[in-house]
N, C-alpha and C positions, 0 to 999 in steps of 0.2 A: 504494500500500500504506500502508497506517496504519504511524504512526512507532512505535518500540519505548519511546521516550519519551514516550509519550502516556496520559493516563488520563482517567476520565469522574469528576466526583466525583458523591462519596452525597448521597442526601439534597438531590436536585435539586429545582428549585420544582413545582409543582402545575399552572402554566398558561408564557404563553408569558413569555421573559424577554427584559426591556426592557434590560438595561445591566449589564455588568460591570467592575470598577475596582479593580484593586491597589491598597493600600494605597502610603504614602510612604516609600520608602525600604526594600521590603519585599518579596520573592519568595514571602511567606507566606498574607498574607492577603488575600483578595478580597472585596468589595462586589457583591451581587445584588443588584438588585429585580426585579422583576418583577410581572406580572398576577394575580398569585393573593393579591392584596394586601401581599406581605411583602416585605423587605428581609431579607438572611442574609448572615452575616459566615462567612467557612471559612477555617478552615486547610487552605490547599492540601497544606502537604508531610505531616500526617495524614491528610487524605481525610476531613477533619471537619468538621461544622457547630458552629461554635460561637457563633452567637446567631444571632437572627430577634426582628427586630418587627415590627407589621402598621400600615398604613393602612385607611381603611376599605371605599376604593374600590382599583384596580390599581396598583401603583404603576410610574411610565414615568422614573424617571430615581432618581441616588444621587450620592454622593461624600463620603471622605475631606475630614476639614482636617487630622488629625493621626491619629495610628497608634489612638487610640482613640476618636473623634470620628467620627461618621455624621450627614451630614444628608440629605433625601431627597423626593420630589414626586410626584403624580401625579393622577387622577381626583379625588380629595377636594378638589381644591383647595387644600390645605395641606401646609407645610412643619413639617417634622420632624425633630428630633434627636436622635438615642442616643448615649448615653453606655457604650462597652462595658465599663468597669472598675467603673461602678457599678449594671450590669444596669438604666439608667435613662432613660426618652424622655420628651422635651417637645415640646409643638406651640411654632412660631415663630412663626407668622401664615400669611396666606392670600393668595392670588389672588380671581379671580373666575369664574374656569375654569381647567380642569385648566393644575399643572404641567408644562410637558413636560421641560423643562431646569434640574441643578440642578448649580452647577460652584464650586470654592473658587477663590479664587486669592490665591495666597501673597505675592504684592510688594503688594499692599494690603490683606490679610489682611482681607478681605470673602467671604460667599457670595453669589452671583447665580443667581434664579431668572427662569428665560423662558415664558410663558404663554400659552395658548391668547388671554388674556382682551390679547393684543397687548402688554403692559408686560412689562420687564423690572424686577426689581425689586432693592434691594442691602441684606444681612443682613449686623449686626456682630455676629460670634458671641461678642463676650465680653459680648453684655449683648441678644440677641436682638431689638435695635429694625431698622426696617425704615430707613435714612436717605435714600432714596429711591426713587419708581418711575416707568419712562420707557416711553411709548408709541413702539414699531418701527412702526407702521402698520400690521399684520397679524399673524397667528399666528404665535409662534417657534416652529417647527421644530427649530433646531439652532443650539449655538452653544459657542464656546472658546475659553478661556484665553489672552492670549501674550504672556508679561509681565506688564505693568500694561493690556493692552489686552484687552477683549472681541471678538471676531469672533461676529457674530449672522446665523444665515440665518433667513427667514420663508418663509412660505405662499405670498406674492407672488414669490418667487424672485426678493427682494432681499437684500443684502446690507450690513449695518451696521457698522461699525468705530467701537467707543469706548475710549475713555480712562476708566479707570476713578477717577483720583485727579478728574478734574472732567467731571461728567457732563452739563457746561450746553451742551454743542452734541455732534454727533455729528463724530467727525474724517473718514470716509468712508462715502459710499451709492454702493453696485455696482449694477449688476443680473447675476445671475449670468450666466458665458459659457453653460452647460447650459441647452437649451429647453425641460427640464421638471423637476417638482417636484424641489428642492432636501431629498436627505433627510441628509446628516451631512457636516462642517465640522469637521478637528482641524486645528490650527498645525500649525506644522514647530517641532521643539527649539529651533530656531537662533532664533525667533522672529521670522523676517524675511517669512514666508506663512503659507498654508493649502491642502491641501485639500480640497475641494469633491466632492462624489459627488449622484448625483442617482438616481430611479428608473426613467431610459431607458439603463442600462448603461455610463456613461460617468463621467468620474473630471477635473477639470480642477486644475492644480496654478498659484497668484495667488501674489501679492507684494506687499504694502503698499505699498512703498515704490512714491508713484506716476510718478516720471518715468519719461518718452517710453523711455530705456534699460533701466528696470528691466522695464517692463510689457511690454517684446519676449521677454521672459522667457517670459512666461507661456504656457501650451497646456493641452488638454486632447485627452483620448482614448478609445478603447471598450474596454468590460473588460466579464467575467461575460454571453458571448454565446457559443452553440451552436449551429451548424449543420447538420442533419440532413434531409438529400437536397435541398440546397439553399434550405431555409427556414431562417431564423435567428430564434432563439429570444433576448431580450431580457428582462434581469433585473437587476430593480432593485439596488443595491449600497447597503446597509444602514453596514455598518459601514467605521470606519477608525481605526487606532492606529498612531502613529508608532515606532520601534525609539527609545530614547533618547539611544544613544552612536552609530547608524552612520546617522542620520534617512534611513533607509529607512522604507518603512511599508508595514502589511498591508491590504488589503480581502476585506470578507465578501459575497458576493451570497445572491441567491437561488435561486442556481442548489445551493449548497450548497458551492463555493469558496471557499477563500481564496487568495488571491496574494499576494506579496510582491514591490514594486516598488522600483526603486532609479529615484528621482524624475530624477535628476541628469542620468545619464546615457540617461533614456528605453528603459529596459531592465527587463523581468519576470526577478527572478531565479528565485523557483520558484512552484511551486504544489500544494498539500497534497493529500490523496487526498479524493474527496467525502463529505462530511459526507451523513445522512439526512436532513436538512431546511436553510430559512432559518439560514445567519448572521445573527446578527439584532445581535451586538456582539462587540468583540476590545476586548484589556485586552495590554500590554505591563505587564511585571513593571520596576521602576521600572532594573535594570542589564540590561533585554531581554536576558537568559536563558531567560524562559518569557513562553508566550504562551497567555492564557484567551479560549475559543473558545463563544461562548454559539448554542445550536441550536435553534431553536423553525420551528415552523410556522404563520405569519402569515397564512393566509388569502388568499392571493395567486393562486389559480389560480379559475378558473370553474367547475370543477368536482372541489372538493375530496373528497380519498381517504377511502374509508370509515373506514379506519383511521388516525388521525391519529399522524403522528411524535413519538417521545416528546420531551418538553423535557431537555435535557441539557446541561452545561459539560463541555468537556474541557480539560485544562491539558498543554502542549506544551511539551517544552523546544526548545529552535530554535536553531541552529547558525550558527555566522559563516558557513560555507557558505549559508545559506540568508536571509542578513539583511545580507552587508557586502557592501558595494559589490565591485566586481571592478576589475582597470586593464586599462584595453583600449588597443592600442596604436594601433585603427583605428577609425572613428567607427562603430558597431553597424548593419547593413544586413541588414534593413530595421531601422527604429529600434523596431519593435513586434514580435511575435510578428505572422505573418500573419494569421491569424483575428483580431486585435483591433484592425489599423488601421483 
Protein backbone atom coordinates (compact mmCIF):
# COMPACT_ATOMS: atom_id res chain seq x y z
CA UNK A 1 0.00 0.00 0.00
CA UNK A 2 1.26 3.54 -0.75
CA UNK A 3 2.58 5.26 2.50
CA UNK A 4 0.19 8.18 3.88
CA UNK A 5 3.37 10.07 3.83
CA UNK A 6 3.90 10.19 0.44
CA UNK A 7 3.21 12.69 -2.28
CA UNK A 8 4.04 13.19 -6.03
CA UNK A 9 5.38 16.63 -6.67
CA UNK A 10 3.99 19.36 -9.41
CA UNK A 11 5.33 20.25 -12.16
CA UNK A 12 7.21 17.03 -12.92
CA UNK A 13 9.91 17.08 -15.86
CA UNK A 14 8.63 16.42 -19.40
CA UNK A 15 10.80 13.39 -20.32
CA UNK A 16 12.72 10.73 -18.21
CA UNK A 17 14.65 12.00 -15.01
CA UNK A 18 18.24 11.35 -14.64
CA UNK A 19 19.14 12.25 -10.84
CA UNK A 20 17.76 13.68 -7.82
CA UNK A 21 19.75 15.59 -4.99
CA UNK A 22 18.76 17.32 -1.65
CA UNK A 23 20.16 20.07 -1.15
CA UNK A 24 22.98 20.50 2.17
CA UNK A 25 21.64 20.55 5.06
CA UNK A 26 18.06 20.73 3.99
CA UNK A 27 14.67 18.53 3.84
CA UNK A 28 13.42 21.39 1.56
CA UNK A 29 14.95 21.43 -1.45
CA UNK A 30 15.62 19.09 -4.28
CA UNK A 31 17.83 19.07 -7.47
CA UNK A 32 16.21 17.52 -10.91
CA UNK A 33 17.79 17.05 -14.00
CA UNK A 34 16.64 15.34 -16.36
CA UNK A 35 16.17 14.51 -20.25
CA UNK A 36 13.94 17.10 -21.21
CA UNK A 37 16.98 19.37 -21.14
CA UNK A 38 16.36 21.09 -17.61
CA UNK A 39 17.54 21.10 -14.21
CA UNK A 40 14.56 22.25 -11.57
CA UNK A 41 15.04 23.21 -8.09
CA UNK A 42 11.54 22.46 -5.66
CA UNK A 43 10.59 23.16 -2.79
CA UNK A 44 9.55 19.97 -1.58
CA UNK A 45 7.42 20.99 1.61
CA UNK A 46 5.37 23.42 -0.83
CA UNK A 47 4.98 21.05 -3.73
CA UNK A 48 6.67 23.82 -5.75
CA UNK A 49 8.84 24.53 -8.58
CA UNK A 50 10.85 27.04 -7.88
CA UNK A 51 13.49 27.58 -10.61
CA UNK A 52 14.53 25.59 -13.91
CA UNK A 53 17.22 26.19 -16.37
CA UNK A 54 17.85 24.38 -19.43
CA UNK A 55 20.95 22.61 -21.25
CA UNK A 56 20.71 22.28 -24.75
CA UNK A 57 20.86 18.74 -25.11
CA UNK A 58 19.26 16.03 -21.90
CA UNK A 59 20.80 16.64 -19.01
CA UNK A 60 22.09 13.17 -17.03
CA UNK A 61 23.60 14.38 -13.82
CA UNK A 62 23.37 17.62 -11.09
CA UNK A 63 24.49 18.78 -7.62
CA UNK A 64 24.59 21.17 -4.98
CA UNK A 65 27.85 22.84 -3.52
CA UNK A 66 25.95 25.10 -1.27
CA UNK A 67 22.11 25.79 -0.57
CA UNK A 68 22.09 28.14 -3.60
CA UNK A 69 24.74 26.99 -5.90
CA UNK A 70 23.79 24.25 -8.84
CA UNK A 71 26.18 22.96 -11.13
CA UNK A 72 25.10 20.39 -13.76
CA UNK A 73 26.08 17.82 -17.10
CA UNK A 74 24.93 16.08 -19.74
CA UNK A 75 24.57 15.47 -23.67
CA UNK A 76 25.86 19.12 -24.46
CA UNK A 77 28.83 18.37 -23.29
CA UNK A 78 29.05 21.10 -20.93
CA UNK A 79 29.00 22.05 -17.57
CA UNK A 80 26.83 24.47 -15.94
CA UNK A 81 26.17 26.66 -13.19
CA UNK A 82 23.06 28.60 -11.57
CA UNK A 83 23.03 30.70 -9.28
CA UNK A 84 19.41 30.54 -7.59
CA UNK A 85 19.53 33.81 -5.45
CA UNK A 86 20.41 35.62 -8.54
CA UNK A 87 18.11 33.81 -11.20
CA UNK A 88 21.64 33.59 -12.97
CA UNK A 89 23.68 30.44 -15.11
CA UNK A 90 27.00 30.32 -16.48
CA UNK A 91 28.72 27.63 -18.65
CA UNK A 92 32.18 26.34 -16.86
CA UNK A 93 33.61 24.41 -19.79
CA UNK A 94 33.36 21.30 -21.42
CA UNK A 95 34.12 17.77 -22.08
CA UNK A 96 34.35 16.20 -25.39
CA UNK A 97 31.36 13.98 -24.99
CA UNK A 98 28.57 13.99 -22.87
CA UNK A 99 28.77 14.45 -19.01
CA UNK A 100 27.51 11.69 -17.37
CA UNK A 101 28.73 12.53 -13.62
CA UNK A 102 28.72 15.78 -11.83
CA UNK A 103 29.49 15.52 -7.92
CA UNK A 104 30.81 18.53 -5.31
CA UNK A 105 32.98 17.44 -2.66
CA UNK A 106 33.38 19.48 0.25
CA UNK A 107 36.88 18.58 2.14
CA UNK A 108 38.57 19.84 -1.19
CA UNK A 109 35.90 22.18 -2.11
CA UNK A 110 36.22 21.08 -5.96
CA UNK A 111 33.57 19.96 -8.58
CA UNK A 112 34.36 16.77 -10.52
CA UNK A 113 32.97 15.97 -13.67
CA UNK A 114 33.12 12.06 -15.25
CA UNK A 115 32.65 11.80 -19.01
CA UNK A 116 31.70 9.68 -21.74
CA UNK A 117 34.91 11.31 -23.43
CA UNK A 118 36.93 8.65 -20.53
CA UNK A 119 38.48 11.85 -18.26
CA UNK A 120 37.57 12.98 -15.39
CA UNK A 121 37.98 16.30 -14.89
CA UNK A 122 38.30 18.90 -11.53
CA UNK A 123 36.33 22.54 -11.39
CA UNK A 124 37.29 25.28 -8.61
CA UNK A 125 34.17 26.95 -8.39
CA UNK A 126 35.36 30.13 -6.87
CA UNK A 127 36.81 31.12 -10.07
CA UNK A 128 35.59 28.31 -12.62
CA UNK A 129 39.19 27.19 -14.01
CA UNK A 130 39.38 23.42 -15.00
CA UNK A 131 42.93 22.45 -12.67
CA UNK A 132 42.90 19.27 -14.00
CA UNK A 133 41.78 16.29 -16.31
CA UNK A 134 42.53 12.47 -15.89
CA UNK A 135 41.84 9.78 -18.40
CA UNK A 136 39.91 6.39 -16.29
CA UNK A 137 40.56 4.34 -19.44
CA UNK A 138 36.94 4.02 -20.44
CA UNK A 139 33.57 5.78 -20.18
CA UNK A 140 32.51 6.97 -16.57
CA UNK A 141 29.43 5.40 -15.77
CA UNK A 142 29.29 6.24 -12.19
CA UNK A 143 31.10 7.80 -9.47
CA UNK A 144 31.27 9.29 -5.49
CA UNK A 145 32.32 11.29 -3.14
CA UNK A 146 34.04 9.84 0.26
CA UNK A 147 35.89 12.37 1.82
CA UNK A 148 38.67 13.62 0.07
CA UNK A 149 38.47 10.50 -2.13
CA UNK A 150 36.63 9.88 -5.47
CA UNK A 151 35.30 6.22 -6.14
CA UNK A 152 34.84 6.10 -10.11
CA UNK A 153 33.03 3.03 -11.90
CA UNK A 154 33.46 2.80 -15.86
CA UNK A 155 32.16 1.05 -18.83
CA UNK A 156 34.84 -1.55 -18.43
CA UNK A 157 33.58 -2.58 -15.10
CA UNK A 158 36.45 -1.19 -13.57
CA UNK A 159 36.98 0.58 -10.73
CA UNK A 160 39.03 3.65 -9.77
CA UNK A 161 39.91 5.04 -6.38
CA UNK A 162 41.46 8.76 -6.15
CA UNK A 163 42.71 11.05 -3.92
CA UNK A 164 41.40 14.07 -4.76
CA UNK A 165 44.12 16.65 -2.84
CA UNK A 166 46.87 14.84 -5.51
CA UNK A 167 45.72 13.50 -8.45
CA UNK A 168 49.39 12.27 -9.82
CA UNK A 169 48.72 8.49 -9.54
CA UNK A 170 45.55 6.61 -8.99
CA UNK A 171 45.56 5.19 -5.03
CA UNK A 172 43.33 1.87 -6.38
CA UNK A 173 42.02 -0.11 -9.62
CA UNK A 174 39.38 -2.84 -8.99
CA UNK A 175 37.77 -4.76 -11.24
CA UNK A 176 34.28 -4.94 -10.16
CA UNK A 177 33.20 -8.34 -8.06
CA UNK A 178 29.47 -7.96 -10.57
CA UNK A 179 29.87 -9.70 -14.14
CA UNK A 180 28.02 -7.14 -15.62
CA UNK A 181 27.72 -3.43 -16.47
CA UNK A 182 28.41 -1.43 -13.51
CA UNK A 183 25.41 1.15 -13.29
CA UNK A 184 25.73 3.34 -9.74
CA UNK A 185 28.41 3.47 -6.92
CA UNK A 186 27.58 5.60 -3.52
CA UNK A 187 30.03 5.58 -0.39
CA UNK A 188 28.90 4.57 2.84
CA UNK A 189 28.74 7.80 5.43
CA UNK A 190 31.33 6.36 7.46
CA UNK A 191 33.50 6.74 4.40
CA UNK A 192 35.33 3.43 4.82
CA UNK A 193 33.24 1.65 1.23
CA UNK A 194 30.81 1.72 -1.23
CA UNK A 195 28.21 0.27 -2.84
CA UNK A 196 28.25 -1.08 -6.13
CA UNK A 197 25.00 -2.04 -8.04
CA UNK A 198 25.14 -3.30 -11.49
CA UNK A 199 22.26 -4.17 -14.40
CA UNK A 200 22.01 -8.11 -13.74
CA UNK A 201 20.08 -7.56 -10.32
CA UNK A 202 22.73 -7.69 -7.82
CA UNK A 203 24.10 -5.09 -5.25
CA UNK A 204 27.97 -5.87 -3.99
CA UNK A 205 28.80 -3.95 -0.61
CA UNK A 206 33.62 -3.07 -0.95
CA UNK A 207 35.87 -1.53 1.43
CA UNK A 208 38.82 0.53 0.77
CA UNK A 209 40.77 -0.40 3.08
CA UNK A 210 42.76 -3.16 1.28
CA UNK A 211 44.08 -5.64 3.79
CA UNK A 212 43.62 -9.43 3.53
CA UNK A 213 41.16 -8.75 6.85
CA UNK A 214 39.38 -5.82 5.65
CA UNK A 215 38.59 -7.39 2.16
CA UNK A 216 36.96 -10.66 3.80
CA UNK A 217 34.44 -8.11 4.59
CA UNK A 218 33.24 -7.69 1.45
CA UNK A 219 30.18 -9.80 -0.42
CA UNK A 220 27.63 -9.07 -2.77
CA UNK A 221 24.03 -10.33 -3.54
CA UNK A 222 20.78 -10.43 -5.69
CA UNK A 223 18.05 -8.00 -5.39
CA UNK A 224 15.11 -6.48 -7.75
CA UNK A 225 14.23 -10.27 -9.06
CA UNK A 226 10.74 -11.81 -9.78
CA UNK A 227 9.71 -15.14 -10.11
CA UNK A 228 6.76 -16.08 -11.90
CA UNK A 229 5.91 -19.83 -12.53
CA UNK A 230 9.30 -20.47 -12.08
CA UNK A 231 11.15 -18.13 -14.50
CA UNK A 232 12.81 -15.28 -12.85
CA UNK A 233 12.70 -12.06 -14.09
CA UNK A 234 16.08 -9.90 -13.62
CA UNK A 235 16.22 -6.07 -13.38
CA UNK A 236 18.69 -3.83 -13.55
CA UNK A 237 19.11 -1.72 -10.13
CA UNK A 238 19.46 1.90 -11.02
CA UNK A 239 19.75 3.70 -8.01
CA UNK A 240 21.30 3.93 -4.45
CA UNK A 241 21.36 6.60 -1.44
CA UNK A 242 22.67 5.89 1.73
CA UNK A 243 20.36 6.89 5.05
CA UNK A 244 22.92 9.58 6.78
CA UNK A 245 22.73 8.91 10.57
CA UNK A 246 21.70 4.93 10.41
CA UNK A 247 24.17 4.18 6.99
CA UNK A 248 21.48 2.00 5.87
CA UNK A 249 20.69 2.51 2.25
CA UNK A 250 17.98 2.30 -0.22
CA UNK A 251 17.95 0.79 -3.83
CA UNK A 252 15.68 1.52 -6.87
CA UNK A 253 15.35 -1.29 -9.69
CA UNK A 254 13.60 -1.62 -12.51
CA UNK A 255 11.25 -3.67 -11.44
CA UNK A 256 9.61 -0.58 -9.96
CA UNK A 257 11.02 -1.27 -6.01
CA UNK A 258 12.71 0.18 -3.70
CA UNK A 259 14.35 -1.73 -0.61
CA UNK A 260 15.84 -0.79 2.10
CA UNK A 261 18.98 -2.67 3.37
CA UNK A 262 20.66 -2.68 6.47
CA UNK A 263 24.27 -3.57 4.82
CA UNK A 264 25.79 -4.66 8.33
CA UNK A 265 23.81 -7.15 9.24
CA UNK A 266 22.83 -8.60 5.71
CA UNK A 267 19.40 -8.15 6.23
CA UNK A 268 16.36 -6.36 3.86
CA UNK A 269 14.59 -4.29 6.24
CA UNK A 270 11.56 -3.27 4.17
CA UNK A 271 10.39 -2.62 0.85
CA UNK A 272 7.84 0.15 -0.47
CA UNK A 273 4.77 -0.74 -2.58
CA UNK A 274 5.44 -0.80 -6.40
CA UNK A 275 6.16 2.36 -8.15
CA UNK A 276 4.49 2.44 -12.17
CA UNK A 277 7.77 2.56 -13.69
CA UNK A 278 11.84 2.55 -13.47
CA UNK A 279 13.57 3.95 -10.38
CA UNK A 280 15.78 5.48 -12.06
CA UNK A 281 17.34 7.75 -8.65
CA UNK A 282 16.65 8.07 -4.72
CA UNK A 283 17.87 11.20 -2.84
CA UNK A 284 18.04 10.92 1.17
CA UNK A 285 17.19 14.26 2.73
CA UNK A 286 20.47 15.35 4.37
CA UNK A 287 18.86 14.06 8.43
CA UNK A 288 17.16 10.88 6.34
CA UNK A 289 13.74 11.83 7.33
CA UNK A 290 12.47 11.97 3.70
CA UNK A 291 13.27 10.16 0.93
CA UNK A 292 12.94 11.46 -3.19
CA UNK A 293 11.90 8.76 -5.39
CA UNK A 294 12.55 9.72 -9.12
CA UNK A 295 10.17 7.24 -11.71
CA UNK A 296 10.80 7.34 -15.34
CA UNK A 297 10.60 4.79 -17.93
CA UNK A 298 13.87 3.99 -19.54
CA UNK A 299 13.37 1.85 -22.25
CA UNK A 300 14.31 -1.35 -20.98
CA UNK A 301 11.84 -3.82 -22.14
CA UNK A 302 11.72 -5.34 -25.97
CA UNK A 303 8.63 -4.44 -26.20
CA UNK A 304 7.75 -1.24 -24.90
CA UNK A 305 3.90 -0.23 -23.62
CA UNK A 306 1.82 1.61 -25.90
CA UNK A 307 1.23 3.97 -23.36
CA UNK A 308 4.39 5.19 -21.63
CA UNK A 309 4.47 5.68 -17.74
CA UNK A 310 4.36 9.16 -16.76
CA UNK A 311 7.76 10.63 -15.31
CA UNK A 312 7.17 11.58 -11.65
CA UNK A 313 9.19 12.22 -8.18
CA UNK A 314 7.41 11.31 -5.06
CA UNK A 315 8.91 12.58 -1.66
CA UNK A 316 8.40 9.89 1.31
CA UNK A 317 8.92 10.58 4.71
CA UNK A 318 10.43 7.14 6.18
CA UNK A 319 10.46 5.92 9.52
CA UNK A 320 13.23 4.54 11.81
CA UNK A 321 11.00 1.52 11.48
CA UNK A 322 11.96 1.35 8.15
CA UNK A 323 15.69 2.60 7.95
CA UNK A 324 17.47 1.78 11.45
CA UNK A 325 19.05 -1.17 11.87
CA UNK A 326 17.40 -3.66 14.26
CA UNK A 327 19.51 -5.95 17.20
CA UNK A 328 19.00 -9.24 16.70
CA UNK A 329 20.10 -11.40 19.29
CA UNK A 330 20.71 -14.46 16.68
CA UNK A 331 22.70 -14.38 13.52
CA UNK A 332 19.60 -13.76 10.72
CA UNK A 333 18.64 -17.26 8.89
CA UNK A 334 18.78 -17.32 6.17
CA UNK A 335 20.90 -14.06 5.96
CA UNK A 336 18.65 -12.85 2.70
CA UNK A 337 15.16 -12.86 2.12
CA UNK A 338 14.65 -16.21 0.17
CA UNK A 339 13.90 -15.15 -3.29
CA UNK A 340 17.09 -12.98 -3.26
CA UNK A 341 19.90 -15.31 -2.39
Amino acid sequence: MKSQAEYKLNSAPDDAISSVKFGPNTNQFLLVSSWDTSVRLYDVQANSLRHKYRHEFPVLDCCFTDAVHAYSGGLDNTLKTFDFNAAAENTVGAHSDAIRCVEYCPDVNCIVTGSWDHNLKIWDPRSHNCSGSYNQGDKVYTMSVCGEKMVVGTSGRKILVWDLRNMAYTLQRRESNLKYQTRMIRCFPNKQGFALSSIEGRVAVEYLDASPEIQKKKYAFKCHRTKIDGVEKIYPVNAISFHPTHHTFATGGSDGFVNVWDGFNKKRLCQFHQYDTSITSLSFSHNGSTLAIACSYFLEEDNPPELKPEDAIYIRTVSDQETKPKTYNLPPVPPWPANER
